[in-house]
NUDRENSE-224730 format. One record per residue (C-alpha): residue number from 0; x, y, z; residue in three letters. Coordinates in steps of 0.5 Angstrom, whole numbers, plus 500, padded with zeros to 3 digits. Last residue first. Example, Ala and Ser with C-alpha at 12.3 -4.5 7.8 and 13.67 -1.06 7.14 Angstrom:
% residues 2
+-----+------+-------+-----+------+
:  nr : east : north :  up : rest :
+-----+------+-------+-----+------+
:   1 :  527 :   498 : 514 :  SER :
:   0 :  525 :   491 : 516 :  ALA :
+-----+------+-------+-----+------+
This chain:
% residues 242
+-----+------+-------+-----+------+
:  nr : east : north :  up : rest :
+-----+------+-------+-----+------+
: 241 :  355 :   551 : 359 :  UNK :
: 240 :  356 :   549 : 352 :  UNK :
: 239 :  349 :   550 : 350 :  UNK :
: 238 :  348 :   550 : 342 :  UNK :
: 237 :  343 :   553 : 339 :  UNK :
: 236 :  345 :   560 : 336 :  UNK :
: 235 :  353 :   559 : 337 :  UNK :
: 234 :  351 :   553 : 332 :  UNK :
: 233 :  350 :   556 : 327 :  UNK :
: 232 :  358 :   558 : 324 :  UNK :
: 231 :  359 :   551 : 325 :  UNK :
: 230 :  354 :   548 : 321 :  UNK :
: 229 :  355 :   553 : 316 :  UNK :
: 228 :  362 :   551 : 315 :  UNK :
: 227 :  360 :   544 : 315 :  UNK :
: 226 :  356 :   545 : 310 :  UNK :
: 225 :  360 :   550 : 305 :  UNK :
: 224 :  365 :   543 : 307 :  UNK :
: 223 :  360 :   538 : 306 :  UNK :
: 222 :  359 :   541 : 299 :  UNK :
: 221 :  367 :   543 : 296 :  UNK :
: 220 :  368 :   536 : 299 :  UNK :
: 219 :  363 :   532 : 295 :  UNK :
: 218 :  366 :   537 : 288 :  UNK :
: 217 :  373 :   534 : 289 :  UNK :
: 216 :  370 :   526 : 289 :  UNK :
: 215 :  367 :   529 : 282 :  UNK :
: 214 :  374 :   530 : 280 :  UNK :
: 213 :  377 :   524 : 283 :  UNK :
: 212 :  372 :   521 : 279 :  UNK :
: 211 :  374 :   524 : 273 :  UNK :
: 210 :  381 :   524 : 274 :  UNK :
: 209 :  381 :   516 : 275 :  UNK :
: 208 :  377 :   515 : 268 :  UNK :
: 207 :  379 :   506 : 269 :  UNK :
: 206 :  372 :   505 : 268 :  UNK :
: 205 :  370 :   500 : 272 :  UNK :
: 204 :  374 :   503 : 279 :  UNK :
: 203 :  375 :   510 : 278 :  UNK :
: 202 :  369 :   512 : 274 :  UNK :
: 201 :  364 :   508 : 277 :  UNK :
: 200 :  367 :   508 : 284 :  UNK :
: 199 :  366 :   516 : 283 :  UNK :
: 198 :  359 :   515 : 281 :  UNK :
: 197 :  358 :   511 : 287 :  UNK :
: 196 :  361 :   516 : 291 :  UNK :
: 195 :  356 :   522 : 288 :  UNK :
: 194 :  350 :   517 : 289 :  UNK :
: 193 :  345 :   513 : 285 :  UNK :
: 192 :  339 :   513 : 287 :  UNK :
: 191 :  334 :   517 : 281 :  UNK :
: 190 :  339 :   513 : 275 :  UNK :
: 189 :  337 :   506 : 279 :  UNK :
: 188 :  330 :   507 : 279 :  UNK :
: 187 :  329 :   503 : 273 :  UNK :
: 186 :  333 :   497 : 276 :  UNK :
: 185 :  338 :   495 : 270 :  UNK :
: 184 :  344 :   497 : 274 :  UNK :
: 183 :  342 :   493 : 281 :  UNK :
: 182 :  340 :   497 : 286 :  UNK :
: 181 :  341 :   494 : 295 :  UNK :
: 180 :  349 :   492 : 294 :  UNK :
: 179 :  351 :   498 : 291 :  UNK :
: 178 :  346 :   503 : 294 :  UNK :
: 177 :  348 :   501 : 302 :  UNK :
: 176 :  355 :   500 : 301 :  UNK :
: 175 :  355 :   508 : 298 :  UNK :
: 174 :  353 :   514 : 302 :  UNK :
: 173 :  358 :   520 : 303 :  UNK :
: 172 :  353 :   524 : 303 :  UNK :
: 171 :  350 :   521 : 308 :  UNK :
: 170 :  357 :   520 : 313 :  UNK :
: 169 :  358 :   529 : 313 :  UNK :
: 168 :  351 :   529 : 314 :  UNK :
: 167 :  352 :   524 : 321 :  UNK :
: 166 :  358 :   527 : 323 :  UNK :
: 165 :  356 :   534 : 323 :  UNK :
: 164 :  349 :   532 : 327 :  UNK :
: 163 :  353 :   527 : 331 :  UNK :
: 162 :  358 :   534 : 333 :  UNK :
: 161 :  352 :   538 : 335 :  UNK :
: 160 :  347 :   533 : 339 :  UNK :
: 159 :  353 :   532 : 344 :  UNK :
: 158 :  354 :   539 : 344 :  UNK :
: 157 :  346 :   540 : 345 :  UNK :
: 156 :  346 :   535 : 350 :  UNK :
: 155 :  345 :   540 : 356 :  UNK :
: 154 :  339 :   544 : 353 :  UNK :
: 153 :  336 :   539 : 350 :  UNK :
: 152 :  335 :   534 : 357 :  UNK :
: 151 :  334 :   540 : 361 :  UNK :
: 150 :  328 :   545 : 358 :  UNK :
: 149 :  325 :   540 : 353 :  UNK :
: 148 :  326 :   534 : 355 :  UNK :
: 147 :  324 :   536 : 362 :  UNK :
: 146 :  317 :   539 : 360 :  UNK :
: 145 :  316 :   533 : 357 :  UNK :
: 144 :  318 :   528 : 363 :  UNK :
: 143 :  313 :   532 : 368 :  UNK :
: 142 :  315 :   539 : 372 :  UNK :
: 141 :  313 :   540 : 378 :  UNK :
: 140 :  318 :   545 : 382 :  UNK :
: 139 :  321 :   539 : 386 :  UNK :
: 138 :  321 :   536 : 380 :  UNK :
: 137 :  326 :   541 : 376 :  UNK :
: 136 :  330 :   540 : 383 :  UNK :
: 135 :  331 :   532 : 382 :  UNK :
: 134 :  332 :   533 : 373 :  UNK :
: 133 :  337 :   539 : 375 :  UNK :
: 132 :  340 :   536 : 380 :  UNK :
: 131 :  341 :   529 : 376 :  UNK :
: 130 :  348 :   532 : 373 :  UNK :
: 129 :  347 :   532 : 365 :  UNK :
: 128 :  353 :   528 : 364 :  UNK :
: 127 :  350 :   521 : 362 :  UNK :
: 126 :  346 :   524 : 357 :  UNK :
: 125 :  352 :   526 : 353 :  UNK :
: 124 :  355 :   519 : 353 :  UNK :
: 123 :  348 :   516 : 352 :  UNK :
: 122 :  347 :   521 : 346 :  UNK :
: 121 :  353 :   518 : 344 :  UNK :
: 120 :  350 :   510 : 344 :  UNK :
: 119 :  344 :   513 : 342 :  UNK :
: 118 :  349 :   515 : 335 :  UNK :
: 117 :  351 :   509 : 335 :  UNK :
: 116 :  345 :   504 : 336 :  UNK :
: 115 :  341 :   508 : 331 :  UNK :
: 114 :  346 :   508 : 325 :  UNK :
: 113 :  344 :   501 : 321 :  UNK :
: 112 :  336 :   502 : 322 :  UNK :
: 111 :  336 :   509 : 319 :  UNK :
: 110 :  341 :   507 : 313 :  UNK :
: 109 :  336 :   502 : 311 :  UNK :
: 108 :  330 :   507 : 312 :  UNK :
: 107 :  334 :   511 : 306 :  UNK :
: 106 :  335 :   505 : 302 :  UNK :
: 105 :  327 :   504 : 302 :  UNK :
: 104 :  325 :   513 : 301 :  UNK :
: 103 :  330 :   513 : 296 :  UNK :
: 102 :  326 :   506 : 292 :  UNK :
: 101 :  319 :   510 : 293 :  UNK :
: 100 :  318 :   516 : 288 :  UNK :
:  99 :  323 :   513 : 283 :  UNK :
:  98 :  319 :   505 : 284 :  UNK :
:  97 :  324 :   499 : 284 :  UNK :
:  96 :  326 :   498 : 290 :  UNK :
:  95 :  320 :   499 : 294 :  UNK :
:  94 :  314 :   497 : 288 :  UNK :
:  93 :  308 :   497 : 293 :  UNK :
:  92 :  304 :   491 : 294 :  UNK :
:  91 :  296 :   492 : 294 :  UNK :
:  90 :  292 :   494 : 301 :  UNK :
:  89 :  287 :   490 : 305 :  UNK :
:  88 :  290 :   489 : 311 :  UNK :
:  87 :  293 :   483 : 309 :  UNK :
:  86 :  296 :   485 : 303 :  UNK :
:  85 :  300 :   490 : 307 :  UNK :
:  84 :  303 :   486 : 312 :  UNK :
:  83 :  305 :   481 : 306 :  UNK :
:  82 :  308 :   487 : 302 :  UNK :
:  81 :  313 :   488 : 308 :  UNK :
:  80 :  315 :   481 : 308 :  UNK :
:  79 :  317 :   481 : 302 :  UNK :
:  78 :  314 :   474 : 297 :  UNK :
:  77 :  314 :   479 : 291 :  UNK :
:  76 :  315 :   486 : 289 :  UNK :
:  75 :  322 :   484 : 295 :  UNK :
:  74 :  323 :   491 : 300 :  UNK :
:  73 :  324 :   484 : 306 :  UNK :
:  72 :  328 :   481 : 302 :  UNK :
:  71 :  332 :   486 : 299 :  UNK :
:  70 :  333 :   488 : 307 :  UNK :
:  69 :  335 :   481 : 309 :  UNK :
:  68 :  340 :   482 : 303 :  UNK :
:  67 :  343 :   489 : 304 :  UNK :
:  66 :  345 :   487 : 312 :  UNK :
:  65 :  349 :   481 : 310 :  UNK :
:  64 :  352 :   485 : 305 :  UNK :
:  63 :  354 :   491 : 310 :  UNK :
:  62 :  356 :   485 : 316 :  UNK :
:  61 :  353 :   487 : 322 :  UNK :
:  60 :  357 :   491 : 327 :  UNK :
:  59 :  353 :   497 : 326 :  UNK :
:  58 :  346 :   492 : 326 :  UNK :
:  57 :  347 :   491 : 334 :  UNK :
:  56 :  346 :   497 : 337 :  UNK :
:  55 :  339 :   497 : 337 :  UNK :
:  54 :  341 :   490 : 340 :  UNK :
:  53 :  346 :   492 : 345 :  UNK :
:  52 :  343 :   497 : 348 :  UNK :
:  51 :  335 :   494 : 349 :  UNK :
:  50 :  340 :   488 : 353 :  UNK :
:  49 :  344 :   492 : 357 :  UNK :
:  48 :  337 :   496 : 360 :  UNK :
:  47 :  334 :   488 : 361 :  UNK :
:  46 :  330 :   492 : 366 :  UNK :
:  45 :  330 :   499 : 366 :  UNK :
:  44 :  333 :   505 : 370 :  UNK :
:  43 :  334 :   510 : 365 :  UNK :
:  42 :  339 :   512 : 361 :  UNK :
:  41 :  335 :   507 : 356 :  UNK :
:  40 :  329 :   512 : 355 :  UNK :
:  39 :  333 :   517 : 354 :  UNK :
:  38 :  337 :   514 : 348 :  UNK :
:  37 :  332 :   511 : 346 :  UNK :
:  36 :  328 :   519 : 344 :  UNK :
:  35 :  335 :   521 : 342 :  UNK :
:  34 :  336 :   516 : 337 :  UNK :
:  33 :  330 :   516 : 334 :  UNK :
:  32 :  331 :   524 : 333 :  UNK :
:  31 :  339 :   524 : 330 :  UNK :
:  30 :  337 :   518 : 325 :  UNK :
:  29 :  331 :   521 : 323 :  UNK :
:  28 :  334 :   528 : 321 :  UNK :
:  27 :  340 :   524 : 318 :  UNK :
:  26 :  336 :   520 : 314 :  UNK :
:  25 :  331 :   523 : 311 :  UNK :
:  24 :  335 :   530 : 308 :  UNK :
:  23 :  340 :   525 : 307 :  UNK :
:  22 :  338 :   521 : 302 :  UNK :
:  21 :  334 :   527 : 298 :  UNK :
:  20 :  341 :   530 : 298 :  UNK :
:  19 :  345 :   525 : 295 :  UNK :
:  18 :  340 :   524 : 289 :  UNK :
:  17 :  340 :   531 : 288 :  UNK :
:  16 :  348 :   530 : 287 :  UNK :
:  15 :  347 :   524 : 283 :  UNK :
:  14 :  342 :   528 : 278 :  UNK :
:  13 :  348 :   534 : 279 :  UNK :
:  12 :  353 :   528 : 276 :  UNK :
:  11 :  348 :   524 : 270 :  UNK :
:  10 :  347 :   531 : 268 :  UNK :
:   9 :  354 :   533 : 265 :  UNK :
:   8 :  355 :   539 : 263 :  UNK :
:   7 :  359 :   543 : 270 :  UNK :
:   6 :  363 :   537 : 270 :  UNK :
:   5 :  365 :   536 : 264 :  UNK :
:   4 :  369 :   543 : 264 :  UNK :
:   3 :  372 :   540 : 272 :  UNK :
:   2 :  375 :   535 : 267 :  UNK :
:   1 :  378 :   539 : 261 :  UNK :
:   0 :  381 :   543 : 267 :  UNK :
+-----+------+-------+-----+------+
């Protein structure tokens, strides 16, 4: 109890928390939407359309630290690549890893890029069952790609939309490879992106306060489990089993 006590009182956990959400409310909307919008691309008849699937699916088996270091180089003040695409067109470096109002933003790009490939490939599976008699009839009545995305594609890949939305909130808030490897402890930024299971690691791990951080892994499960009850309770609104 004297644990759970400190909880309520200390700062640095509901500054992680708020960090924890800022992470998720970027990535995972743009995760889903991205993926989606290659996964109808890829479902259709294409050239090299095995070769575009492997690609984008690729950075889920890349090593994390491979990944951290490509993309620090990338984000770096210095000689990164994205600072030199900017100053050839006229416009000054920015601070991506160790300014508050960007370094979220960076680290939440990085998980973007790492989550496509799986979830297109789910969005594939789901796009694969839509039977082609809806899309072959809805033309004969004249409806374009738009209209089709909208009225057939969403619809009917709902369920599958559902279950990658659930997953993908509930790996976000779990956010931790991409933040240790990416923040070193004396950035500036690093109290802004710290993570709820980075402070557990913390805890547990490098100062041996084992309860503590049991306790603040408590406090994650009690968030995505009102999350996913909400979820669950929404989806009768938007999901289409039929």
């Amino acid at each position: 109890m004297a644990n759970y006590k400190r909880l309520l009182s200390d700062t640095t956990v509901w500054q992680a928390l708020i960090n924890t959400f800022k992470y998720a409310i970027v990535e995972v909307p743009f995760s889903i939407a991205i993926a989606l919008v290659l996964a109808v691309f890829l479902n259709r008849k294409i050239l090299g359309r095995t070769v575009y699937r492997t690609i984008y699916f690729l950075p889920m088996v890349a090593a994390p630290a491979a990944i951290a270091m490509v993309w620090r180089w990338l984000y770096n003040y210095e000689f990164g690549l994205l600072n030199h695409i900017l100053n050839s067109i006229g416009l000054r470096s920015v601070n991506w890893m160790s300014n508050p109002n960007f370094t979220f933003v960076s680290i939440a790009i990085v998980g973007i890029w790492s989550v496509i490939g799986y979830n297109m490939v789910l969005f594939l599976a789901g796009l694969q069952e839509i039977p082609k008699d809806y899309y072959e009839a809805s033309e004969i009545d004249g409806a374009n790609g738009i209209k089709q995305f909208f009225a057939i594609t969403l619809p009917l890949i709902s369920p599958t939309m559902f279950f990658v939305t659930v997953t993908r909130i509930i790996s976000a808030l779990q956010v931790f490879d991409v933040i240790f490897m990416m923040m070193d402890k004396t950035n500036p930024a690093f109290p802004k992106t710290q993570s709820l299971v980075y402070l557990f690691y913390k805890y547990s791990f490098i100062e041996s306060n084992k309860g503590y951080g049991s306790t603040i892994v408590m406090l994650l499960l009690v968030v995505i489990l009102i999350i996913t009850v909400i979820q669950v309770k929404l989806q009768k609104k938007w999901v289409n089993y039929n």
